[in-house]
C-alpha positions in Angstrom: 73.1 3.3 -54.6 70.9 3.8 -51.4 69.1 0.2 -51.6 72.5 -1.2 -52.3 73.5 -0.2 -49.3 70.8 -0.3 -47.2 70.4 -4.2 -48.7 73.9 -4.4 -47.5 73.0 -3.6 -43.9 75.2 0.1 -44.0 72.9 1.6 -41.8 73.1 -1.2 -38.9 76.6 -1.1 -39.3 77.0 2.5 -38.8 74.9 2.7 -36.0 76.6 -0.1 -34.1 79.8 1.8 -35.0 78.4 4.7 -33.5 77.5 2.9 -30.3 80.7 1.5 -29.8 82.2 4.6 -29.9 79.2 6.5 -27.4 79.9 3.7 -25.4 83.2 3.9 -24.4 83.3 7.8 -24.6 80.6 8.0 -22.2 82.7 5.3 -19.5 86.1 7.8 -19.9 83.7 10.5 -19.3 81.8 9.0 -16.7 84.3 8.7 -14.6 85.8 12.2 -15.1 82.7 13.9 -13.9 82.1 11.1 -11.1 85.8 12.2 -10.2 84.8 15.9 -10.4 82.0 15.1 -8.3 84.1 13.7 -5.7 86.0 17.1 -5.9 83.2 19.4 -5.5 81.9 17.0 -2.3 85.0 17.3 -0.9 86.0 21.0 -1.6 82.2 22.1 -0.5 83.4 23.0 3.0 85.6 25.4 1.9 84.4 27.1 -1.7 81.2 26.4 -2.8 80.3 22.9 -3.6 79.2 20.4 -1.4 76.8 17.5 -1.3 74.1 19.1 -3.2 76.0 20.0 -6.3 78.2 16.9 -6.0 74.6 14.6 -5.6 73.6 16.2 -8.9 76.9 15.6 -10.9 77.1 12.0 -9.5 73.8 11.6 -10.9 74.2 13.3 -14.6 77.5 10.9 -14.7 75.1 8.0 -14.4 72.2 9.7 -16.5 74.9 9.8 -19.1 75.6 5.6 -19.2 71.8 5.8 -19.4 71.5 7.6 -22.8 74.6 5.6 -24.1 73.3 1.9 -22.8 69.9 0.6 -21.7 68.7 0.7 -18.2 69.5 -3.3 -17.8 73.1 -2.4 -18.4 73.3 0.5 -16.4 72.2 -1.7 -13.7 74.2 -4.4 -14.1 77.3 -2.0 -14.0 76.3 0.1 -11.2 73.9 -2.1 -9.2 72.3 0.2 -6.7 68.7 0.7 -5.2 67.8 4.3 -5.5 64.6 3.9 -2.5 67.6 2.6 -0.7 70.2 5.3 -1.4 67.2 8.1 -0.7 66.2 6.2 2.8 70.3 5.9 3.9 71.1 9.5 2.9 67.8 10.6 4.7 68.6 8.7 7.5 72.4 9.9 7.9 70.8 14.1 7.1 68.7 13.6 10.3 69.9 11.2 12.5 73.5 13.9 12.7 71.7 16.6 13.9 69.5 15.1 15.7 72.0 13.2 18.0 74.3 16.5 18.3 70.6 18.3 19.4 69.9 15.4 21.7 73.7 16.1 23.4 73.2 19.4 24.0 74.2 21.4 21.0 72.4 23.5 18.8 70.2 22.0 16.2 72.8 22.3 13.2 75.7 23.1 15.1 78.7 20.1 13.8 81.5 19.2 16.0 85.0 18.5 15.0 87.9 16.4 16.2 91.5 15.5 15.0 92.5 11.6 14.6 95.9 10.6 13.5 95.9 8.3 10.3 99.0 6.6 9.8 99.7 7.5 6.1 97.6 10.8 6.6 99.1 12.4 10.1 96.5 14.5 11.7 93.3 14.0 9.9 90.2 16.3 11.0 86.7 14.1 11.3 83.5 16.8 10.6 80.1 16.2 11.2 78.8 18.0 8.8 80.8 15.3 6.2 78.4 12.6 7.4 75.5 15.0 6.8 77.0 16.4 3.7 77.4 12.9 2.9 73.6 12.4 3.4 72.7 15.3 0.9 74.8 13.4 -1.4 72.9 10.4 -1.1 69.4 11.9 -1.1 69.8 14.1 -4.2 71.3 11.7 -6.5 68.8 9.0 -5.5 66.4 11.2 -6.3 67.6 12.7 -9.3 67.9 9.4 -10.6 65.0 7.4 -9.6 63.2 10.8 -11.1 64.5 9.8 -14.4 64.3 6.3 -14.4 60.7 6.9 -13.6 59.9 9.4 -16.0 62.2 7.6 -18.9 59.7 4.2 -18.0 62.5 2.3 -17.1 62.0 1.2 -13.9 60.7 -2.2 -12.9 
């Protein structure tokens, strides 16, 4: 009964079956964790969270499209350069202090001001957002170029 259905083709058939379904449960939960991630970005001024933690979950969301398709996929569906995500969140993690040192503040002391959106009202624009953004940028550029190096992947 085995060779009958390996002659068949069962086995190919299950596994595409099974990738199907990896597949598309790995978008729906791709998304909730890249959501999440926004969350814990946006709620780390507050309660704990943050750029860091949010860098990391952006990048396990994208690790996880990388077990269910191949790195060519991946990259056609989320076409980033990592060196390029590292260098920009670098840049924006010291160029914010930097320019708040060179006008007269404390090293990592962020400023703050209030803007009115028009759907918003009174919005208030943070510093330490662009720099938080930065972390962001640098940890899951290099969480993921990590991976991609270790897994052999990258070209």
């Amino acid at each position: 009964m085995k060779s009958t259905l390996k002659r068949a083709g069962y086995n190919k058939v299950q596994r595409q079956m099974n990738d199907v379904f990896i597949q598309f449960t790995s978008k729906v939960i791709f998304l909730i964790i890249l959501l999440f991630s926004v969350n814990l970005f946006l709620a780390g001024h507050y309660t704990p969270g943050g750029g860091f933690v949010g860098g990391l979950l952006a990048a396990s969301a994208i690790i996880l499209l990388l077990m269910a398709y191949d790195y060519e996929t991946v990259k056609k569906m989320i076409p980033v350069n990592f060196h390029l995500m590292i260098s920009l969140g670098l840049a924006l993690a010291i160029v914010v202090p930097t320019l708040l040192f060179l006008f007269g503040a404390p090293f990592f002391t962020h400023q703050h001001t209030y803007v009115t959106v028009p759907v918003f009202g009174e919005v208030a624009l943070h510093t330490a957002v662009i720099f938080d953004v930065g972390v962001f940028l640098t940890v899951a550029g290099t969480s993921l170029l990590i991976v991609t190096l270790v897994g052999g992947t990258e070209k």
